[in-house]
C-alpha positions as CSV (number, residue, x, y, z in Angstrom):
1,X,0.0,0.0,0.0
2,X,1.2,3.2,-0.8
3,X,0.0,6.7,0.6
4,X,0.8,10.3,-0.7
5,X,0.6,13.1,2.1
6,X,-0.8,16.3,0.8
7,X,0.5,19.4,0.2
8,X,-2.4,20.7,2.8
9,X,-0.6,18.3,5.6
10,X,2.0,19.6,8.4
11,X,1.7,17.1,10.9
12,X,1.3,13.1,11.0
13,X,-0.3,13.0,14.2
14,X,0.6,10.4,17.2
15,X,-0.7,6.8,16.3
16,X,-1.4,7.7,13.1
17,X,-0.4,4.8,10.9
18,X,-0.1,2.4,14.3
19,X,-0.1,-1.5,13.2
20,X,-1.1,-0.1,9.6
21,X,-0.3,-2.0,6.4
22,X,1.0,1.1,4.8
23,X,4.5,0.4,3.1
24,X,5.4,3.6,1.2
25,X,4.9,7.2,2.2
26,X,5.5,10.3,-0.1
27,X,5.4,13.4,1.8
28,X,7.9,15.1,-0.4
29,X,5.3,17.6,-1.7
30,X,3.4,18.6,1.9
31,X,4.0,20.5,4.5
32,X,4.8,18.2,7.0
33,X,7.1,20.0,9.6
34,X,6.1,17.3,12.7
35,X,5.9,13.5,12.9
36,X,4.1,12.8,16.5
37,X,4.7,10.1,18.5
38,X,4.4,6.4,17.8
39,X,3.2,8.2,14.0
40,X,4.5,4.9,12.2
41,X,4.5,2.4,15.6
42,X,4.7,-1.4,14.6
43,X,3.3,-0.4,11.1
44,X,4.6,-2.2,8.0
45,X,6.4,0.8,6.7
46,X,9.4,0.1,4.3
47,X,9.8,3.4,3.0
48,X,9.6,7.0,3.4
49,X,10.5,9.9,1.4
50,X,10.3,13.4,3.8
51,X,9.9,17.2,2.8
52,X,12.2,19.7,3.5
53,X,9.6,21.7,5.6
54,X,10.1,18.3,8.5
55,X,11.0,20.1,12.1
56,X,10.9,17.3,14.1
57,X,10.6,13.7,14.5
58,X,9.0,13.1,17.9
59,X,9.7,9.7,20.3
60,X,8.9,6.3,19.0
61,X,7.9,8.3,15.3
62,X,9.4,5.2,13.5
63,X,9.7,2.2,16.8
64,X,9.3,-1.6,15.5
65,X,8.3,-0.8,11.9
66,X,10.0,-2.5,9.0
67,X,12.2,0.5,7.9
68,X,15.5,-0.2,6.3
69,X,16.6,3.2,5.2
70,X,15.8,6.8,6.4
71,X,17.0,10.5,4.6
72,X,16.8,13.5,7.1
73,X,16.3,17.0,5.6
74,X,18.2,19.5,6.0
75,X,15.3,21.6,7.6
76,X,15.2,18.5,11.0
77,X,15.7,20.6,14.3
78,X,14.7,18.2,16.8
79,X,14.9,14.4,16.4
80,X,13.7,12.5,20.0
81,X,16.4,10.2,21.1
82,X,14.3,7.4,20.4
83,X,12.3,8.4,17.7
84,X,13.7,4.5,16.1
85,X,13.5,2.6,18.9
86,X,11.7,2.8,22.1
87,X,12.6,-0.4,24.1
88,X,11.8,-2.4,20.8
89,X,13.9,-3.7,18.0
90,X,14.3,-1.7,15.3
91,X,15.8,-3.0,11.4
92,X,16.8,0.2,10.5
93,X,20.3,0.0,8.3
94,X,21.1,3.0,6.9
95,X,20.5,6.8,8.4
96,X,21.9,9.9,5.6
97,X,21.4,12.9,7.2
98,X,21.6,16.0,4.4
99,X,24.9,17.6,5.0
100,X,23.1,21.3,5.1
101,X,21.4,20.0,8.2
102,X,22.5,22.7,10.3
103,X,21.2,20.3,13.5
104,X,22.4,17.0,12.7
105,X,25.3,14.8,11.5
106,X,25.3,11.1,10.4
107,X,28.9,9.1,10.5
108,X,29.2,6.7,7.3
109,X,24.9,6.3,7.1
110,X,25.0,3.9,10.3
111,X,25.0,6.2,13.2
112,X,23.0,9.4,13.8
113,X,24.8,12.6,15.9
114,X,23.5,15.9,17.3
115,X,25.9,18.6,16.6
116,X,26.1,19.0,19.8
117,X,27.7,15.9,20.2
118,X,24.8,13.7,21.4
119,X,25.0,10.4,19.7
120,X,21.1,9.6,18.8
121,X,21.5,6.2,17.1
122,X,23.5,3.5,15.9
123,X,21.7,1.0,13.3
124,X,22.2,-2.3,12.4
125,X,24.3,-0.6,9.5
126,X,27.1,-1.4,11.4
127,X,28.3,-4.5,11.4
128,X,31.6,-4.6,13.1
129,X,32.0,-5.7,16.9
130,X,33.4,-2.7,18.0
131,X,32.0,0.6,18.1
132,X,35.0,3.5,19.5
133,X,33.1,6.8,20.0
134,X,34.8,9.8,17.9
135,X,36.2,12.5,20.2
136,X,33.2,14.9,19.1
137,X,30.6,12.9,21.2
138,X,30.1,13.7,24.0
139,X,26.5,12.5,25.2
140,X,24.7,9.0,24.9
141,X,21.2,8.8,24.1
142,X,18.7,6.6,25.9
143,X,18.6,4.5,22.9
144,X,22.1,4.8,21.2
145,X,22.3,1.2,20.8
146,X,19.0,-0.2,20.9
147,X,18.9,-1.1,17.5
148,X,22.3,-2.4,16.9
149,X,22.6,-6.3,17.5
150,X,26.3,-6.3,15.9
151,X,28.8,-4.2,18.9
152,X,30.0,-6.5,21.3
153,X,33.3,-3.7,22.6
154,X,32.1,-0.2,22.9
155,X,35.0,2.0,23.5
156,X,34.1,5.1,25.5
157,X,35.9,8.5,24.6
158,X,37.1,10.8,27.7
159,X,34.3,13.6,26.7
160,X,31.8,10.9,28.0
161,X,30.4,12.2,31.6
162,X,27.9,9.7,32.0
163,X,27.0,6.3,31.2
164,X,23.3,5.3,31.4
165,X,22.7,1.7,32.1
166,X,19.4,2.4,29.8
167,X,22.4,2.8,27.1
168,X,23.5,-0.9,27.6
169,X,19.7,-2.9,27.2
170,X,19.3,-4.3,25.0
171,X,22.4,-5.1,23.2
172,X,25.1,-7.5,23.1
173,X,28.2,-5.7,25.1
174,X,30.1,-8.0,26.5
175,X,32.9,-5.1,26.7
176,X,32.5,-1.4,27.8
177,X,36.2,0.0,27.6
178,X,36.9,4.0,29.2
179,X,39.4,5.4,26.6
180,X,41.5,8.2,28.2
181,X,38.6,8.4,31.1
182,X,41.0,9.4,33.2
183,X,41.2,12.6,31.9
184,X,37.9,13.2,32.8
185,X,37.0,13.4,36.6
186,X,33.4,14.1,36.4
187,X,32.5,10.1,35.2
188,X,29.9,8.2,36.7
189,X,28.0,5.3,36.1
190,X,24.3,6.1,36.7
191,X,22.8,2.7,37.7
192,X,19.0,3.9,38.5
């Protein structure tokens, strides 16, 4: 099933297309500047194709649908941390964010970066066991590594403060290594 969003439409409203059979949106042509939560939740989705007008892509937008692929605009100002993945396994491969996004950064398609150094989301695009955070990251999201079934080592930089155990459900860390964490005094490991 396909489905063409208007030019009249600027939001996709929460629950919208929830456990729907809908596999192809085309909102290139709307107005769509907000995706509410759970918009696409355990729908069939495969595909989607966003307009440059797209603000922001709320929490659990796109959770346990069957998307492989996603392109962020340029115009994306706010992305929820787990606007992929809430607590539920995501398939998601392959995340190109437009490099005028002024708001966001993707590393190699696979992971997903705020430029203000909050890592959003690694998919299941990466495929190697070990995942070493680049110097310019400097938060974890709560679902960072949800989706990715692959990292077994995750190497910590020293601009990490905190490490979430939400970060590590879900996954399949059997190594969390602190590179250079001695350089940083303010580390914790939040546990509740």
């Amino acid at each position: 099933t396909n489905v063409y969003i208007p030019y009249t439409y600027t939001e996709i409203g929460g629950d919208a297309f929830r456990t729907s059979s809908v596999l192809n949106v085309d909102a290139r042509d709307s107005k769509l500047e907000k995706l509410d939560p759970r918009a696409f939740y355990w729908s069939s989705l495969t595909s989607i194709k966003l307009p440059n007008t797209l603000k922001t892509i709320e929490n659990s937008a796109f959770d346990n649908c069957k998307l492989h692929a996603i392109e962020i605009p340029a115009s994306v100002e706010n992305i929820d941390d787990n606007a992929f993945s809430y607590y539920n396994y995501s398939i998601l491969e392959r995340i190109k964010v437009d490099e005028n996004n002024a708001n966001y950064y993707d590393i190699d398609e696979h992971s997903l970066v705020s430029k203000d150094g909050k890592l959003i989301l690694v998919t299941n695009g990466y495929t190697n066991y070990e995942y070493t955070l680049d110097d310019n990251i400097t938060e974890l999201g709560s679902a960072s590594f949800y989706n990715n079934k692959n990292i077994t080592t995750l190497n910590l930089n020293s601009q990490i403060e905190t490490l979430d155990y939400v970060v590590t459900m879900g996954n399949k860390f059997t190594t969390i290594s602190y590179v250079n964490i001695g350089n940083n005094p303010n580390f914790e490991i939040l546990t509740d």
